[in-house]
Residue frames as a rotation matrix with the C-alpha (Angstrom) as fourth column:
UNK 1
0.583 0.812 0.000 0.00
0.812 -0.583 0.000 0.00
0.000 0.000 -1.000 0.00
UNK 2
-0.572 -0.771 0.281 1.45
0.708 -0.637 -0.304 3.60
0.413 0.025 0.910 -0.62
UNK 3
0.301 0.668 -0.681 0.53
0.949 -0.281 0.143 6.39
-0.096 -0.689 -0.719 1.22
UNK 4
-0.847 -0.370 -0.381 1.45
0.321 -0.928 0.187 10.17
-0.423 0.036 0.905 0.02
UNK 5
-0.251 0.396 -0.883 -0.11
-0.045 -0.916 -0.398 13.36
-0.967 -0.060 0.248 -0.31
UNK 6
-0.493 -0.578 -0.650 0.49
-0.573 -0.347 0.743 13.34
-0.655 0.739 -0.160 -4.20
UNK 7
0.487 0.139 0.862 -1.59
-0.089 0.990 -0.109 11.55
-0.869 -0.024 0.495 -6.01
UNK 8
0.638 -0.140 -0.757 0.79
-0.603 0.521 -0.604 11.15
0.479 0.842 0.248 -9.13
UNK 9
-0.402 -0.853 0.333 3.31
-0.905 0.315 -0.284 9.88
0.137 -0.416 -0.899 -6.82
UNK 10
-0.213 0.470 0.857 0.66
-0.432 0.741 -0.514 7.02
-0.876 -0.479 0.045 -5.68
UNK 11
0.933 0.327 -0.150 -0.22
-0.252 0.298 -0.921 6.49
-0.256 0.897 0.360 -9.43
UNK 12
0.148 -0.892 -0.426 3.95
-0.808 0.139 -0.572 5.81
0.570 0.430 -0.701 -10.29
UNK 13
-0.753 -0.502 0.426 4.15
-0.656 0.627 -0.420 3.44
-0.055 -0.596 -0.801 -7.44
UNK 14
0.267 0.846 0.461 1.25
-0.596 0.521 -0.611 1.90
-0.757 -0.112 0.644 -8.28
UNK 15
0.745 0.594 -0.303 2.30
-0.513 0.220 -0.830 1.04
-0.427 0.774 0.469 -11.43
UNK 16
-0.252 -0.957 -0.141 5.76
-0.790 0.287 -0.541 0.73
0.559 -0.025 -0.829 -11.40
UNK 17
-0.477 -0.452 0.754 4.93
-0.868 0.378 -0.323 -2.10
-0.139 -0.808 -0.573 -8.67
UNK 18
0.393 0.832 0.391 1.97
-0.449 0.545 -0.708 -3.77
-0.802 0.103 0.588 -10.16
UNK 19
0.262 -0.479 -0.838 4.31
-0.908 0.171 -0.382 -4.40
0.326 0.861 -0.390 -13.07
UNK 20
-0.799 -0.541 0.265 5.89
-0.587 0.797 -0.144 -7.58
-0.133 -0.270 -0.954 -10.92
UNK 21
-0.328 0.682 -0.654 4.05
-0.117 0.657 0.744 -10.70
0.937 0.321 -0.135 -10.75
UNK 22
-0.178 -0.072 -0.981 4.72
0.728 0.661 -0.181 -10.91
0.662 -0.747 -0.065 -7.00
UNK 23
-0.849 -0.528 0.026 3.43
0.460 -0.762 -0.455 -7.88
0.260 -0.375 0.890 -6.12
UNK 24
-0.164 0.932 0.324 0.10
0.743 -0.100 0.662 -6.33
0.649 0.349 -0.676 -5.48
UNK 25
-0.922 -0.305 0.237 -0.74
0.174 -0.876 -0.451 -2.89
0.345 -0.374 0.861 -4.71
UNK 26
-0.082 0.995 -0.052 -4.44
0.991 0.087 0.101 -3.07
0.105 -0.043 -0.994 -2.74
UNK 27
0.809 0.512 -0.289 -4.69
0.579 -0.778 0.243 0.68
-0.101 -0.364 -0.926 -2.35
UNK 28
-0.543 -0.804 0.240 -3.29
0.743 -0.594 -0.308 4.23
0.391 0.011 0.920 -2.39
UNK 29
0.520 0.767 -0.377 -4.41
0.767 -0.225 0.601 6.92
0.376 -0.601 -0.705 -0.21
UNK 30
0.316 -0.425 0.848 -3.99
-0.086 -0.903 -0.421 9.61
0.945 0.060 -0.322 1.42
UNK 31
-0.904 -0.296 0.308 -2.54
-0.222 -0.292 -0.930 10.44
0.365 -0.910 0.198 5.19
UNK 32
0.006 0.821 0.570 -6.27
-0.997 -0.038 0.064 11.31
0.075 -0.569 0.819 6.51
UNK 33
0.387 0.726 -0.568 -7.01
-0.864 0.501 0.053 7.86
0.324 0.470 0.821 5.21
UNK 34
-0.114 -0.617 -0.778 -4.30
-0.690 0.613 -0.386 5.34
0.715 0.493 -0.495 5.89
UNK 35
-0.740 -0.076 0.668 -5.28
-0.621 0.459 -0.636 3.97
-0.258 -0.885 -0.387 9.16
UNK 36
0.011 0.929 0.370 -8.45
-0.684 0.277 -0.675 3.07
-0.729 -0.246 0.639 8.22
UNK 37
0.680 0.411 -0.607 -7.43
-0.732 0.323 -0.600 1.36
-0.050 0.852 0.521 5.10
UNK 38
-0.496 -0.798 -0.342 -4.73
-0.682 0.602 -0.415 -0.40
0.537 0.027 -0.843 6.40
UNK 39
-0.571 0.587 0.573 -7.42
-0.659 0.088 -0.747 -1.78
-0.490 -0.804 0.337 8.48
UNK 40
0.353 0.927 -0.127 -9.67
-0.694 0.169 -0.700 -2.79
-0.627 0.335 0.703 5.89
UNK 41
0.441 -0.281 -0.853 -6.40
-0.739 0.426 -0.522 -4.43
0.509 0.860 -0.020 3.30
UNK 42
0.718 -0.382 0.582 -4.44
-0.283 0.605 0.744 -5.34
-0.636 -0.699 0.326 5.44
UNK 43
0.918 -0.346 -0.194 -1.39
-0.202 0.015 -0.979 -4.93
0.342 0.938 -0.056 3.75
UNK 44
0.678 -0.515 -0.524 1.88
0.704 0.661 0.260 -6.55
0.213 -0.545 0.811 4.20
UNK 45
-0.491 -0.867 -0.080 4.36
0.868 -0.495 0.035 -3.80
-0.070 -0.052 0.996 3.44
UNK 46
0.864 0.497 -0.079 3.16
0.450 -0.834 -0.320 0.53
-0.225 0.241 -0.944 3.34
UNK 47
-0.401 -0.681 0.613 5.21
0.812 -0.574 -0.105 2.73
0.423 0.456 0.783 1.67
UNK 48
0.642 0.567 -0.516 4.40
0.711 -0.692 0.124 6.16
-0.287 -0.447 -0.847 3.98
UNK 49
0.033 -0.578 0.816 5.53
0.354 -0.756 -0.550 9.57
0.935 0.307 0.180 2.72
UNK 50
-0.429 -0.334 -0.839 7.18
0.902 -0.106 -0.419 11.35
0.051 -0.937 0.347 6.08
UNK 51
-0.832 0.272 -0.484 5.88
-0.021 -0.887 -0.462 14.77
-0.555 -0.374 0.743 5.44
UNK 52
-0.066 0.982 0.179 1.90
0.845 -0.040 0.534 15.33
0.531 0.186 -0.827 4.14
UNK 53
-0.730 0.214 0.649 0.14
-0.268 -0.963 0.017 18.49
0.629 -0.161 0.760 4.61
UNK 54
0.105 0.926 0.363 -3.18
-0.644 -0.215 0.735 16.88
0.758 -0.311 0.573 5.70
UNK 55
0.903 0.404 0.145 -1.57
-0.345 0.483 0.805 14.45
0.255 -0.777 0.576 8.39
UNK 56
0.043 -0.946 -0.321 2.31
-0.989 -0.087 0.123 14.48
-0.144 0.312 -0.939 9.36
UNK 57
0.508 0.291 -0.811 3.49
-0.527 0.850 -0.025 10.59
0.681 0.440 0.585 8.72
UNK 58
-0.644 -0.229 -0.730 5.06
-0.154 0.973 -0.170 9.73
0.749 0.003 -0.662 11.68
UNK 59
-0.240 0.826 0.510 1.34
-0.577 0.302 -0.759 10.12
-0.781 -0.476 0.404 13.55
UNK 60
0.411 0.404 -0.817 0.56
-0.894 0.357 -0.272 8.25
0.182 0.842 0.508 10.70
UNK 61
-0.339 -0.819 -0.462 3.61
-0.601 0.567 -0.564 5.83
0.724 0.086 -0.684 11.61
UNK 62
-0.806 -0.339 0.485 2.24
-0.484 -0.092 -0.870 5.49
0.340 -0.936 -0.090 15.14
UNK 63
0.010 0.995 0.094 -1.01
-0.876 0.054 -0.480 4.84
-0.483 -0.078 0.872 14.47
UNK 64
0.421 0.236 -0.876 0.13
-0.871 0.373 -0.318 1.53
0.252 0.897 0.363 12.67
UNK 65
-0.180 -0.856 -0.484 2.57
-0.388 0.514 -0.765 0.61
0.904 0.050 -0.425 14.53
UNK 66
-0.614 0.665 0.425 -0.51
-0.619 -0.072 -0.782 0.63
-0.489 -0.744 0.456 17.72
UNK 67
0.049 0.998 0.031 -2.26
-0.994 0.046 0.102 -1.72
0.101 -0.036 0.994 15.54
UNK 68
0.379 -0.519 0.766 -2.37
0.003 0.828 0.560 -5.85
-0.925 -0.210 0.316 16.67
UNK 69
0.301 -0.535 0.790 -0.84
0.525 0.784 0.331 -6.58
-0.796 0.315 0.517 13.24
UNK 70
0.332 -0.357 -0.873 1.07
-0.296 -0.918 0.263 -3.72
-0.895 0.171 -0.411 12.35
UNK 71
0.838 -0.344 0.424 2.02
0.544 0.469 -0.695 -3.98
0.040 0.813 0.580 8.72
UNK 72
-0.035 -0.976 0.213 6.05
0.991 -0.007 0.134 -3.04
-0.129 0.215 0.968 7.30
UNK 73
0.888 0.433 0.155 6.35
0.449 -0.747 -0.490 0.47
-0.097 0.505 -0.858 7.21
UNK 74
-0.166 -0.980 -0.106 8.96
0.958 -0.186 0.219 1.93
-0.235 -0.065 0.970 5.53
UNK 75
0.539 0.380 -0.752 9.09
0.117 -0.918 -0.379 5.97
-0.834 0.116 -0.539 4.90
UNK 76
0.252 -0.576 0.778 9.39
0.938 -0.051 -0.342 7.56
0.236 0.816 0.527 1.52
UNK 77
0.198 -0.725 -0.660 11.55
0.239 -0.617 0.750 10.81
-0.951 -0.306 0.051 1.93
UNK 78
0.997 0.026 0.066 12.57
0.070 -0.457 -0.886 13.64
0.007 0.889 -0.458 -1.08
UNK 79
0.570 -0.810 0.140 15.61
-0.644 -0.546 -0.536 14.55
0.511 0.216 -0.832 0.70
UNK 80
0.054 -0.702 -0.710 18.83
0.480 0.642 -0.598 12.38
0.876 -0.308 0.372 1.76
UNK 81
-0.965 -0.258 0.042 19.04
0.022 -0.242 -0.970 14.84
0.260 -0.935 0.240 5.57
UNK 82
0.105 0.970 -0.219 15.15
0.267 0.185 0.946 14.12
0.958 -0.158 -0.240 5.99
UNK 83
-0.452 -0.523 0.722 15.19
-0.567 -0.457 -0.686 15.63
0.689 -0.719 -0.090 9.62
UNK 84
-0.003 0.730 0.684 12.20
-0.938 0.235 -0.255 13.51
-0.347 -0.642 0.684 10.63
UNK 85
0.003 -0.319 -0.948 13.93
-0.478 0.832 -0.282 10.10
0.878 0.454 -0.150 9.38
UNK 86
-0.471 -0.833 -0.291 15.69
-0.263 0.448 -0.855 9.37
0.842 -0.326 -0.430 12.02
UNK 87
-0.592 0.644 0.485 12.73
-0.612 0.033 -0.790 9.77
-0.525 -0.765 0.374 14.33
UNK 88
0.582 0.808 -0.090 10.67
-0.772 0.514 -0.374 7.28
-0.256 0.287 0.923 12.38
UNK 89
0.055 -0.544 -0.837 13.49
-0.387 0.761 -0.520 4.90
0.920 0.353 -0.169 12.24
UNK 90
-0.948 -0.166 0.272 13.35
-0.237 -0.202 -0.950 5.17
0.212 -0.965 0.152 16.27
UNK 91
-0.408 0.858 0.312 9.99
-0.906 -0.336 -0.258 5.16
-0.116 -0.388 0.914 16.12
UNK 92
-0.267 0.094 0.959 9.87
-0.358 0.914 -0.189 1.56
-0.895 -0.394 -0.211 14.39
UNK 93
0.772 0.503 -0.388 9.80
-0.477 0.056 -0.877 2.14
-0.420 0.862 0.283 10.88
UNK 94
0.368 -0.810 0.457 12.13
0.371 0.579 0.726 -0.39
-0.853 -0.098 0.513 8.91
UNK 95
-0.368 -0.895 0.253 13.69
0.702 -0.088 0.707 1.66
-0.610 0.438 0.660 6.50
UNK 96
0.213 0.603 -0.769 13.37
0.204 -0.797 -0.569 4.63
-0.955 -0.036 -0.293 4.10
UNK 97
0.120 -0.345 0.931 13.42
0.980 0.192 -0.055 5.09
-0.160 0.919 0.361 0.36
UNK 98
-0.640 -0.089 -0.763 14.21
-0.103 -0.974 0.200 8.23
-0.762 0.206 0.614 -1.62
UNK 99
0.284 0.952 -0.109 11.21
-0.101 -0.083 -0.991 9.06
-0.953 0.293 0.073 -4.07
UNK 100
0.502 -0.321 -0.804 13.57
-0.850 -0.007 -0.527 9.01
0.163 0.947 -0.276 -7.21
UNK 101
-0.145 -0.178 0.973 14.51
-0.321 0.939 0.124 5.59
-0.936 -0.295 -0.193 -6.17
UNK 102
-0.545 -0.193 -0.816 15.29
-0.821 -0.076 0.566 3.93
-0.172 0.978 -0.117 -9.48
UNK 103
-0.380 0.443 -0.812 12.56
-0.920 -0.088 0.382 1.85
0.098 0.892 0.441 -10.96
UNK 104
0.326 0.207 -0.922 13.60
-0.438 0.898 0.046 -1.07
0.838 0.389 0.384 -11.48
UNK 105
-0.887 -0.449 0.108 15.08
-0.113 -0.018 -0.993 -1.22
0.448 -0.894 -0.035 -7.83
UNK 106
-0.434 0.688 0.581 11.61
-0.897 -0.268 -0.352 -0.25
-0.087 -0.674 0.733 -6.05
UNK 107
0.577 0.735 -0.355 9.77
-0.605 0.677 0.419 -3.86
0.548 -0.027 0.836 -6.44
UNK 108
0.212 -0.680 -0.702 13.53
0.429 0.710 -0.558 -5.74
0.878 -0.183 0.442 -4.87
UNK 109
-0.793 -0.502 0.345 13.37
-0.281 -0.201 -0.938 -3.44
0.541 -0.841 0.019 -2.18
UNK 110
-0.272 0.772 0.575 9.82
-0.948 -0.318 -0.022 -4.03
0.166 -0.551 0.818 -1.63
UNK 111
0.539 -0.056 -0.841 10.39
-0.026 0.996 -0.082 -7.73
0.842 0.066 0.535 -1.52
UNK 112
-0.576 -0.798 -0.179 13.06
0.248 0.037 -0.968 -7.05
0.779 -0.602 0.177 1.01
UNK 113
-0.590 0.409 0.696 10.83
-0.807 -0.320 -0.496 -5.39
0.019 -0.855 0.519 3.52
UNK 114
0.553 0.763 -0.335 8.21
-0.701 0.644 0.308 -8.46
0.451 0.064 0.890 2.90
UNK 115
0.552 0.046 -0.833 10.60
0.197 0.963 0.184 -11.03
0.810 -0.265 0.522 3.96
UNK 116
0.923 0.148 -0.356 11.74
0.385 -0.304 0.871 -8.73
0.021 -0.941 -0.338 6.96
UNK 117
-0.188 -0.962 0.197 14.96
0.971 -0.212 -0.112 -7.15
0.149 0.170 0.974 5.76
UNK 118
0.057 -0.095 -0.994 16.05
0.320 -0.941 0.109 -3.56
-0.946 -0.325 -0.023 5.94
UNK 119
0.248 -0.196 0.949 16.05
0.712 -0.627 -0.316 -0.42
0.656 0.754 -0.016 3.39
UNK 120
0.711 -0.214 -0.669 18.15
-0.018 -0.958 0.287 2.48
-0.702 -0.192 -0.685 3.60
UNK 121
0.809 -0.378 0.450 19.99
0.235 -0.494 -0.837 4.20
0.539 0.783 -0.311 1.30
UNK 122
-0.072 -0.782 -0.619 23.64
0.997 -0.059 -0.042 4.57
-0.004 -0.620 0.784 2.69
UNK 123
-0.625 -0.613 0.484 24.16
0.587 -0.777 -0.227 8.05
0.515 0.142 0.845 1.50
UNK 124
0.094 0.795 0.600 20.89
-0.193 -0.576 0.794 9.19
0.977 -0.191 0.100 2.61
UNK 125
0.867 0.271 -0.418 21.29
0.423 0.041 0.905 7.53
0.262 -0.962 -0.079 6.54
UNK 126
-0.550 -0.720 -0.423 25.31
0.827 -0.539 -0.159 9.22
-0.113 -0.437 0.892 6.90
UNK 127
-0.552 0.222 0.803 23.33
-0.030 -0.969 0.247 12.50
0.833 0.113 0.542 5.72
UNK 128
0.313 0.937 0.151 20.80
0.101 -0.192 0.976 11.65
0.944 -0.291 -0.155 8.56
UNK 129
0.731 -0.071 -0.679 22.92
0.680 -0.013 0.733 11.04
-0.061 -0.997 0.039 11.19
UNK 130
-0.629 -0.777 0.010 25.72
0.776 -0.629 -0.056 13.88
0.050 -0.027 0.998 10.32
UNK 131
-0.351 0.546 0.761 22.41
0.154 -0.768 0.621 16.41
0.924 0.335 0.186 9.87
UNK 132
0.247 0.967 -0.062 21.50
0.163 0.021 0.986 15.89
0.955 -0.254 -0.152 13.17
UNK 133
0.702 -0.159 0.695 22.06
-0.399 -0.895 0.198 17.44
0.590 -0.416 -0.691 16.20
UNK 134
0.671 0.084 0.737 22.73
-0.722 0.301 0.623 15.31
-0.169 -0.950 0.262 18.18
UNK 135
0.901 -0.368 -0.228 24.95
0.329 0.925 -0.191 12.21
0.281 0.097 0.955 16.19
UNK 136
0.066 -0.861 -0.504 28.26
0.114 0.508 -0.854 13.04
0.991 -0.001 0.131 17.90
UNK 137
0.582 0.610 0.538 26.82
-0.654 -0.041 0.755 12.95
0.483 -0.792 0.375 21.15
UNK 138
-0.479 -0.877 0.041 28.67
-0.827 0.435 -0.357 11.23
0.295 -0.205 -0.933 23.72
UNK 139
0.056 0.889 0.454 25.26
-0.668 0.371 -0.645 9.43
-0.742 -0.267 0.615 24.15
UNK 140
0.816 0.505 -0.281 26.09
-0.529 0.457 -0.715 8.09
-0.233 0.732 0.640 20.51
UNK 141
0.074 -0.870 -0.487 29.44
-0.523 0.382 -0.762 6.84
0.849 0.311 -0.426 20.84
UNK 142
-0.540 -0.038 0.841 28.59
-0.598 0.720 -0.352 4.98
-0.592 -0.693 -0.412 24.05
UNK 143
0.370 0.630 0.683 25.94
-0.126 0.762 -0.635 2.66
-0.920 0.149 0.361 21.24
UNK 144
0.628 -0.492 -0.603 28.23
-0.714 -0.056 -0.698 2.75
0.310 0.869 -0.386 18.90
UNK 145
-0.506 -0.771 0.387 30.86
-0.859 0.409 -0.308 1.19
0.079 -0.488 -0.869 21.48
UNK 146
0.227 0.273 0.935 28.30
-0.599 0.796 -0.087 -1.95
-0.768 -0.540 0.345 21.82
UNK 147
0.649 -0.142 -0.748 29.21
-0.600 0.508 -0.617 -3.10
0.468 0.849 0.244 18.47
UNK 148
-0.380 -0.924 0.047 32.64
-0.780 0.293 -0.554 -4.03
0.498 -0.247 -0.831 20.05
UNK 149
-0.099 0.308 0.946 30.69
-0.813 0.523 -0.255 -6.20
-0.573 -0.795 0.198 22.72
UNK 150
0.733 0.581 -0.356 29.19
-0.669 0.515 -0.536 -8.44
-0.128 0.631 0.766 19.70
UNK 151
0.526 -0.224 0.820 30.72
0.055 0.972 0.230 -12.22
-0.849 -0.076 0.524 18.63
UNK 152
-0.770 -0.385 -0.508 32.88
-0.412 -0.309 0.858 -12.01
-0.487 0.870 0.079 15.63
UNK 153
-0.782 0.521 0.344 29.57
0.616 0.556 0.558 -14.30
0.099 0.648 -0.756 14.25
UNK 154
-0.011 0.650 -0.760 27.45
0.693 -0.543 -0.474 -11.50
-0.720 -0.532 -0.444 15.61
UNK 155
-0.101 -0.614 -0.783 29.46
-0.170 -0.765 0.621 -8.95
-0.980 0.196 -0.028 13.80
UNK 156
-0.968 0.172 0.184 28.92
0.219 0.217 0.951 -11.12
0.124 0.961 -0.247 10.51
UNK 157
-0.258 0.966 0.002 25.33
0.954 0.255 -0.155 -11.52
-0.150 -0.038 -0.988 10.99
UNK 158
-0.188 0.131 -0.973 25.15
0.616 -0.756 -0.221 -7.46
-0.765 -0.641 0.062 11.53
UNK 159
-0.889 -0.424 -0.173 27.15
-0.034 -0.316 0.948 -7.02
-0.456 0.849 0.266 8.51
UNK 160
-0.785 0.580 0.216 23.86
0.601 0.630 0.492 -9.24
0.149 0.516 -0.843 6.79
UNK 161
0.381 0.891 -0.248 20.89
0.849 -0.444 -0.288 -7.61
-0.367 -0.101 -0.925 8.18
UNK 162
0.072 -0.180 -0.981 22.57
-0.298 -0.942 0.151 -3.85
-0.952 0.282 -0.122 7.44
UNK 163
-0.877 -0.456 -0.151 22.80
-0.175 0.010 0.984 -5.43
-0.447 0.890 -0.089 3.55
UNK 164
-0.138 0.989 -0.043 18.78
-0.923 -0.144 -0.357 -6.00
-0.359 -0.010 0.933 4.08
UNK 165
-0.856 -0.100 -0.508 19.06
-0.155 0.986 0.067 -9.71
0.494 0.136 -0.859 4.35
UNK 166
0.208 0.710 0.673 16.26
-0.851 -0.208 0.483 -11.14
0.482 -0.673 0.561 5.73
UNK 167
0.154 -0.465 0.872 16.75
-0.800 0.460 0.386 -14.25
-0.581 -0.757 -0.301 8.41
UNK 168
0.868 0.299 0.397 16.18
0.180 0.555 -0.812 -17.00
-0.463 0.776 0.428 5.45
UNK 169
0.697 -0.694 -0.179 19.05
-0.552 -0.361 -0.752 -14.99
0.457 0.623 -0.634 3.47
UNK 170
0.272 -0.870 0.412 21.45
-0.959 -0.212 0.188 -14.75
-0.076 -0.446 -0.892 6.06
UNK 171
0.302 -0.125 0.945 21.24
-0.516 0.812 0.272 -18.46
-0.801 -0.570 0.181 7.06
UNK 172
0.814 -0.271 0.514 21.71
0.573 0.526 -0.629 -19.53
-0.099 0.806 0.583 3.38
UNK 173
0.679 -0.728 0.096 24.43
-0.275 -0.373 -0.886 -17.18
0.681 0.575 -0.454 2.76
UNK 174
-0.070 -0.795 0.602 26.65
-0.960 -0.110 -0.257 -18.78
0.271 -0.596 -0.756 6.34
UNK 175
-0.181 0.173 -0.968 25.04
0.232 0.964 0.129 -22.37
0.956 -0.201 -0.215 6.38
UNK 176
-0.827 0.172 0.536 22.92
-0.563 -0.271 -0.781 -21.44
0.011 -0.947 0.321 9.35
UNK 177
-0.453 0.863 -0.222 19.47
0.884 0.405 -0.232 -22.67
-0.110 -0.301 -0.947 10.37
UNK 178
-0.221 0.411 0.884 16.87
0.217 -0.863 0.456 -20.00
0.951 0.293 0.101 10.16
UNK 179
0.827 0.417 -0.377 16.36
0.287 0.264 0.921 -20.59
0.484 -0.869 0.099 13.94
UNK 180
0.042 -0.973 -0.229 20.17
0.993 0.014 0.121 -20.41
-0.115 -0.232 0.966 14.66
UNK 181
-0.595 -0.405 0.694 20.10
0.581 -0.814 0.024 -16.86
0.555 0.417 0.720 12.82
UNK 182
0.547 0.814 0.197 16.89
0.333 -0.427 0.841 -16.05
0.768 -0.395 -0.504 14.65
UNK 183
0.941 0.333 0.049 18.92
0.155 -0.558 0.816 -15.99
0.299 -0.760 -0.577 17.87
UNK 184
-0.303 -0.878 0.371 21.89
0.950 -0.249 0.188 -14.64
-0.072 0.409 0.910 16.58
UNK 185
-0.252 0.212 0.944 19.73
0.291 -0.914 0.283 -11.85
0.923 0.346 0.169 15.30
UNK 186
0.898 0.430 0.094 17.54
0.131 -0.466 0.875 -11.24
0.420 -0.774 -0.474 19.12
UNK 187
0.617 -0.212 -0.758 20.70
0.763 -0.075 0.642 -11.20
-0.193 -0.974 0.115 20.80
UNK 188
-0.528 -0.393 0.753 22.51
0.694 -0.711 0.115 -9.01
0.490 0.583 0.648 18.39
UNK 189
-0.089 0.148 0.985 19.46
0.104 -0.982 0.157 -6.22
0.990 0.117 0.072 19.34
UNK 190
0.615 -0.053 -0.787 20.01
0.751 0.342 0.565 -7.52
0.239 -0.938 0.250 23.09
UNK 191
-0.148 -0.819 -0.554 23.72
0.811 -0.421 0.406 -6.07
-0.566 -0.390 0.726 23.53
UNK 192
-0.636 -0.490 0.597 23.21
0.680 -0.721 0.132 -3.30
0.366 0.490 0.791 21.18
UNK 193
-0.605 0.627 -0.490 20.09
0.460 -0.227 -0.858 -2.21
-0.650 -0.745 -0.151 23.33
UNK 194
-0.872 0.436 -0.224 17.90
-0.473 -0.628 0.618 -1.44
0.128 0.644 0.754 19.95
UNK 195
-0.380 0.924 0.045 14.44
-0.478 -0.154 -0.865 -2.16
-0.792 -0.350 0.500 18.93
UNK 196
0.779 0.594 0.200 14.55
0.033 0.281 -0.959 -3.11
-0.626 0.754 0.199 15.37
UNK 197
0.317 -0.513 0.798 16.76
0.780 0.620 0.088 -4.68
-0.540 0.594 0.597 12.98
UNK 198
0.627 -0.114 0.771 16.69
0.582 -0.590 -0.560 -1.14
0.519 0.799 -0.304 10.92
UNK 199
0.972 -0.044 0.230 18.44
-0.217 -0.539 0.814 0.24
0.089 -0.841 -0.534 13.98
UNK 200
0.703 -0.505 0.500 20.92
0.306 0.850 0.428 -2.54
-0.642 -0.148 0.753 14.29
UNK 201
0.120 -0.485 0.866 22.07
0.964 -0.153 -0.220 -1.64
0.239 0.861 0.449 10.51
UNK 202
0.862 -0.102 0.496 22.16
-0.160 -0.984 0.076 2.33
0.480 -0.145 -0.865 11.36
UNK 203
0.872 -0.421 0.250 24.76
-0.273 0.005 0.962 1.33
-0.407 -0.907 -0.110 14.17
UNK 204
0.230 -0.612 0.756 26.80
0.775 0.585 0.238 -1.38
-0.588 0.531 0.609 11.98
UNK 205
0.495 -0.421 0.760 27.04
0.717 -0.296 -0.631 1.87
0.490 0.858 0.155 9.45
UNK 206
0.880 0.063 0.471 27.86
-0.170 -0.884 0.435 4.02
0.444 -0.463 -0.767 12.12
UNK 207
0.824 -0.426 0.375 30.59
-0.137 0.492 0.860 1.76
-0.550 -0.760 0.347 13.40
UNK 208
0.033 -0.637 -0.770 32.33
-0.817 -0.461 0.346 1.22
-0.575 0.618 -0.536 10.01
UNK 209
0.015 0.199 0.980 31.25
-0.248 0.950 -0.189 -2.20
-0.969 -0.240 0.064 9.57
UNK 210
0.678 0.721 -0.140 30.31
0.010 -0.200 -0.980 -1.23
-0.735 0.663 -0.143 6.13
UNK 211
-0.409 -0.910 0.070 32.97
0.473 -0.145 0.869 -1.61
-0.781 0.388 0.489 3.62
UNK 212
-0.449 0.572 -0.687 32.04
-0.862 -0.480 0.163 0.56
-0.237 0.665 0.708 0.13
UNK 213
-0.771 0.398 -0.498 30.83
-0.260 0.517 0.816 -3.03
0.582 0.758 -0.295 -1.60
UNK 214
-0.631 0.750 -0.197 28.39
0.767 0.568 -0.298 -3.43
-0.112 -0.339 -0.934 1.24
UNK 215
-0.655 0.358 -0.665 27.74
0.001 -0.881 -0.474 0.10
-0.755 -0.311 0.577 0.60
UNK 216
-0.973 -0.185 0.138 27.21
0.012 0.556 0.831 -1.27
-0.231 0.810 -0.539 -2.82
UNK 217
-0.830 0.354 -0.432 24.95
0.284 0.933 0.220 -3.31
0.481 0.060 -0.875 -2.26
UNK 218
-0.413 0.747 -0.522 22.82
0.714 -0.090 -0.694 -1.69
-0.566 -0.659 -0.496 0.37
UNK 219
-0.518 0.386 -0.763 21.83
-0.489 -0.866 -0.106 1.40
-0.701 0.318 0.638 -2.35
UNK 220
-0.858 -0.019 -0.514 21.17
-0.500 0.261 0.825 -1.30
0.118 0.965 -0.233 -4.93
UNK 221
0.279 0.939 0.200 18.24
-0.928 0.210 0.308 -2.93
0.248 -0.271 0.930 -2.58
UNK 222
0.561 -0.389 0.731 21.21
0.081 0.905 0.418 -5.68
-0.824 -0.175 0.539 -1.84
């Protein structure tokens, strides 16, 4: 389901997504609207635009993420220093696209949020956390330091989810179980004291974990 102010924007993502076979867009809407129709589709993944005139998006965010079976929300965003990212990545949203997201990209990321991976644009989350007041806080270099705390198999696993693996991936790409990776992955947001995998991967880029080919990779949608 997309959700912006705009409706050509909703009419490009509509189409651009319905193009897959494996895809299906029940609905576009506005802000006012989105609670209630996520209600009614029950969609798996929303695409939410962060700033609307007629309702901001992350009360939108909140309101979704308050329902029993919160669908994926990821925020779309114009600009790479979005100021109100980083608070809807906090807030529990799993990742953010930019609106000029190439094409043929937008259905592989939206596959990626379906099987519980992350999106973010590298260039766009260093712009979020260097834009912001707060990212050389000594508040942020004490959760930065938990990386260090992590298993060197932790530390791989991190690497994975921040490339928007989902648990299925990971385990095929290290000869894991999907169980095995499962708690690999809870204790991973144990010691790093986050909330959500999209967090996790903010940290891992914050840490340096990232060489450029995972950087690579993470703009390409993997």
């Amino acid at each position: 389901m997309v959700v912006d102010d705009e409706a050509l924007v909703r009419s490009g993502f509509r189409l651009i997504l319905n193009a897959a076979d494996d895809i299906d867009v029940v609905a576009t809407t506005t802000g006012a609207e989105a609670v209630d129709t996520v209600r009614r589709e029950r969609p798996d993944v929303v695409l939410l635009d962060i700033r609307m005139p007629d309702v901001d998006g992350l009360t939108v965010l909140g309101q979704l993420r308050a329902l029993p079976r919160p669908p994926v929300v990821a925020m779309l965003t114009t600009f790479d220093a979005d100021e109100y990212v980083l608070t809807a990545l906090r807030s529990g949203a799993a990742g953010f696209l930019l609106k000029d997201t190439e094409p043929e990209q937008l259905a592989q990321l939206v596959r990626t949020l379906a099987a519980g991976g992350v999106v973010m644009s590298p260039k766009a989350s260093r712009a979020v956390w260097q834009s912001h007041p707060g990212a050389s806080a000594a508040g942020d270099e004490e959760e930065v330091g938990r990386v260090g705390r992590l298993s060197e198999r932790e530390r791989e696993v991190l690497v994975l989810i921040a490339q928007g693996l989902s648990n299925a991936e990971i385990g095929s790409r290290i000869h894991l179980s999907a169980g095995t990776v499962k708690d690999h992955v809870s204790a991973i947001l144990t010691k790093l004291r986050v909330g959500s995998r999209v967090q996790a991967a903010l940290l891992a880029q914050r840490a340096g974990l990232l060489d450029d080919g995972t950087r690579g990779r993470m703009e390409r949608g993997r």
